[in-house]
N, C-alpha and C positions, 0 to 999 in steps of 0.2 A: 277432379276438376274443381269440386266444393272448396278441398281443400287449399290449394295454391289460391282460390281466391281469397280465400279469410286471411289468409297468410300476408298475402301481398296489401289487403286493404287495412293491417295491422300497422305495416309498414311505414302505408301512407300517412295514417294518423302519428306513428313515431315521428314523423321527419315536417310534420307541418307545428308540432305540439312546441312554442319553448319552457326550457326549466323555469323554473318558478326560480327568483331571486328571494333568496332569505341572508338578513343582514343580522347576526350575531354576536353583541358588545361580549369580547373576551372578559372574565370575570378572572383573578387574582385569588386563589381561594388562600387563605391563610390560616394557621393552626387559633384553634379557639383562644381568644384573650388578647389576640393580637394590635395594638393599636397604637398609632404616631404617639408620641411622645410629646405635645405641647406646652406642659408648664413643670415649671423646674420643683422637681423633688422636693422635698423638706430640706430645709437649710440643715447641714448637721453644724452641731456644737463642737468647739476642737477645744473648749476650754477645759482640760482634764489631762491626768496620765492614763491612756487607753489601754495600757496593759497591764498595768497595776492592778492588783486583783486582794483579798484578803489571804492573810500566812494561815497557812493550816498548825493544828495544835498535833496533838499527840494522836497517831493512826489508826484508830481500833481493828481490831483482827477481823475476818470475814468470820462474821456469824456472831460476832459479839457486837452488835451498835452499841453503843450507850441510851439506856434508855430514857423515852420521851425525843430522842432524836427522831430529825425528819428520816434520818437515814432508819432509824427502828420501826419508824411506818411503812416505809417502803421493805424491809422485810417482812414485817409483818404479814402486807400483801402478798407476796412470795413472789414479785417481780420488779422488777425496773423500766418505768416507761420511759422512753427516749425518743425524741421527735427526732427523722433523720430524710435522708432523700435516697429517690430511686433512678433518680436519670443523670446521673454524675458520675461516669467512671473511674476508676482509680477510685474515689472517695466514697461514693455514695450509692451505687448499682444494683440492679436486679439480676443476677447471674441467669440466663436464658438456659443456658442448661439444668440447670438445681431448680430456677424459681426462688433460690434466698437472697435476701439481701446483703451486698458486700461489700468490702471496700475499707479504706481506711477510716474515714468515721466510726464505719460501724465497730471496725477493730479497737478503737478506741472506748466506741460506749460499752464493747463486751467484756474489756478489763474494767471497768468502772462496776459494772453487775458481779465481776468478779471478785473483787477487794470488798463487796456488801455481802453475798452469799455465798463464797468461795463456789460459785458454778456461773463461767459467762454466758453459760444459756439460759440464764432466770432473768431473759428480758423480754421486754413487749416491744419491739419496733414499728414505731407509727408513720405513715410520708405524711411530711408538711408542707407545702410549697414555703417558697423563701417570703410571701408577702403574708405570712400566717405565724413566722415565729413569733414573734413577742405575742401576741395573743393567743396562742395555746398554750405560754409560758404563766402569761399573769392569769388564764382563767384557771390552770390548774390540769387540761387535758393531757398535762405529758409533765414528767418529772422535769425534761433537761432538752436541752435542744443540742444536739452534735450533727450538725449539716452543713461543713465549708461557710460559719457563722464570723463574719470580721467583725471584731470588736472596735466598738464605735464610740466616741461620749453621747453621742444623740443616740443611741441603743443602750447605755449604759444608765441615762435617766428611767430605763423601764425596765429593763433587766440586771441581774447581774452576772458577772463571766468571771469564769476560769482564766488562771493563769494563760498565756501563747501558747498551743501544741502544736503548730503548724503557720511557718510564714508563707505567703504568696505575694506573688507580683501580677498587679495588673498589666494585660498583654492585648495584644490585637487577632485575631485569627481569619483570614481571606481565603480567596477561592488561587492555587497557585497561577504566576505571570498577573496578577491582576494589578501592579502597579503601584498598592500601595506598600508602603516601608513602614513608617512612622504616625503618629500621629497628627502630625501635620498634612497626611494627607490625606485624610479623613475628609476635608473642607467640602464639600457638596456630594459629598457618599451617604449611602442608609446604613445604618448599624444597627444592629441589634443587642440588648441585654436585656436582664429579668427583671419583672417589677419588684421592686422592694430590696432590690441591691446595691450597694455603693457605689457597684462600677455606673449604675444609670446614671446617678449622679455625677460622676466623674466626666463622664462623656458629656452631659448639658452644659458641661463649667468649658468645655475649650472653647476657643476663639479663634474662626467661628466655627461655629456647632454644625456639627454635620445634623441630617434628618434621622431622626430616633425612635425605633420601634421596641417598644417595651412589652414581653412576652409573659406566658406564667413558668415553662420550664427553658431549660439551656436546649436540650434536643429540637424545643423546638425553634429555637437559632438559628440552628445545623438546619434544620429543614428549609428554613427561607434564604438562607445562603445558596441550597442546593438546588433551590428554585428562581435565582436569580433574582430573586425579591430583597435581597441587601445584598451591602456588597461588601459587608465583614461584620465579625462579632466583636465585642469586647469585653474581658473580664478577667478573674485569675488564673495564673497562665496552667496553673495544674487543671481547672476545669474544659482548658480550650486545649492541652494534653490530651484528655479524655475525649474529645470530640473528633481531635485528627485521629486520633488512631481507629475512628470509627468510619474515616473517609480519608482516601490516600490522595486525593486530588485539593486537600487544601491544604496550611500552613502554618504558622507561629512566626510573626513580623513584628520588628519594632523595640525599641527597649523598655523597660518597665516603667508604667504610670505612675507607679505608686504601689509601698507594700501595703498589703491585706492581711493582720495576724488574727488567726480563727484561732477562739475561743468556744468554749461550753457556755452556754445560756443555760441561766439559772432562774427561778424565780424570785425576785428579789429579797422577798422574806425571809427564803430559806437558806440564811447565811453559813448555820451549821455547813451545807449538803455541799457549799461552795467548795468553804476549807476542807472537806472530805474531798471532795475532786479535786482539789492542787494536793492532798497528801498524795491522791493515787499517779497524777503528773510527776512526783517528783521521782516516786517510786519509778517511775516509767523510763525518766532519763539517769536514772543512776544506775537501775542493774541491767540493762541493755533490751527493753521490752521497745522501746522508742524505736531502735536503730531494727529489732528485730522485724517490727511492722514496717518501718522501710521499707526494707529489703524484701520485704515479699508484698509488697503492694506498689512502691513509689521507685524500683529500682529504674523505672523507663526514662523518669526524668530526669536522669543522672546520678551519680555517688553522691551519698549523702553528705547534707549542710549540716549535720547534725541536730539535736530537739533544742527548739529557743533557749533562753535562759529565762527563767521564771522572774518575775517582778513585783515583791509585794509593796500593798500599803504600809507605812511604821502609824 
């Protein structure tokens, strides 16, 4: 009898009590670094030839630098340091199974260690973010930067670059059915790209500007796409390759912006180290080492265009 009253007088208290009202402003949470895009980029310089690079002289053999070369200090060291990235597939990646870093860049900087100490594993692989290259370039914290780097004249007053090993095209990448095609319809859309990349810039020049969210990496692009917090990315189409094949529900829209030709960052001083990196480039498209890093890296984005054609200064 105790019982069914407690029970019942529980009851009563449930059914006279109301819930309490609590009002919770939704929060947007976004990947670290993330913020609108308000005032335009660094004007770049177009007055130059941006691929024009210096001619390499006579190629010395791995394990013979010429000495007092920058290249004989860096064996000396008994590595090669190489600023590179870890969140760019196809190019730049962290292999989840291994833990090593992969990709075509890398493939690149590992034939570069290899024509200095005839062994591509005498290197240091460091990640840079892309708003970091030219300053670990001019402070010295890394030999050479090989990280989907477009060669720029307004990059080219701080640095210097290698010959073209790699053209791209700026492209668009959306969530699929979303309606946009082109660039043109971009116009009151949020976009995404990385700070300290061309494509930013690119994307503040149309008319008019869609709303711009400038990130530290590309994944975390992908992230705010996949949170409906923009409503495309923009940038080179090999990078936005890498990202659809990371998520089957978006796309590759629109025809190209503009080419992108990545280049080696060098530090300016060490002109030697330059014309050793276009000896090892040339090497690269003459005896089939180019076409072979293709085909085992870049074969998804189609039959190969073949390796640029190299451009020096006379």
């Amino acid at each position: 009898m105790v019982l069914t009253a407690l029970v019942l007088t529980a009851a009563g208290c449930g059914s006279s009590t109301s819930p309490l009202s609590v009002t919770v402003t939704p929060i947007e949470a976004r990947p670290a670094g993330a913020q609108e895009v308000t005032t335009l980029p660094a004007a770049g310089n177009a007055d130059c030839d941006r691929e024009a690079s210096l001619r390499p002289g006579p190629q010395p053999a791995p394990g013979a630098m010429p000495p007092g070369s920058t290249m004989a200090a860096i064996a000396e060291r008994g590595r090669l340091i190489v600023g590179v990235d870890q969140n760019t597939y196809l190019f730049g990646f962290r292999n989840p199974a291994s833990g090593q870093l992969e990709g075509f860049d890398i493939d690149v900087a590992r034939e570069i260690a290899r024509s200095i100490f005839g062994d591509p594993d005498r290197i240091d692989l460091r990640v840079v973010d892309a708003s970091q290259r030219e300053s670990w370039l001019m402070s010295g914290q890394v030999d050479m930067v090989v990280r989907t780097y477009s060669i720029t004249c307004d990059r080219k007053d701080k640095v210097e670059f290698s010959t073209t090993y790699f053209n791209a095209k700026q492209r668009i990448l959306v969530v699929k059915g979303s309606g946009i095609a082109s660039a043109a319809d971009l116009s009151g859309k949020r976009v995404c790209a990385v700070w300290g990349t061309t494509s930013l810039s690119a994307l503040f020049a149309l008319d008019p500007r869609p709303t711009l969210f400038g990130v530290d990496r590309w994944t975390d692009c992908l992230v705010l796409l996949q949170q409906g917090q923009v409503d495309a990315i923009s940038t080179d189409d090999v990078v936005l390759f890498g990202l659809a094949a990371q998520d089957p529900n978006v796309e590759l829209v629109g025809p190209s912006m503009g080419v992108e030709p990545y280049g080696v960052g060098i530090k300016k001083e060490n002109s030697d180290l330059v014309q050793f990196v276009n000896g090892v480039l040339d090497e690269m498209r003459a005896d089939g080492t180019w076409e072979r890093l293709y085909d085992a890296r870049l074969r998804s984005l189609g039959p190969s265009p073949g390796p640029p054609t190299a451009r020096y200064r006379d």
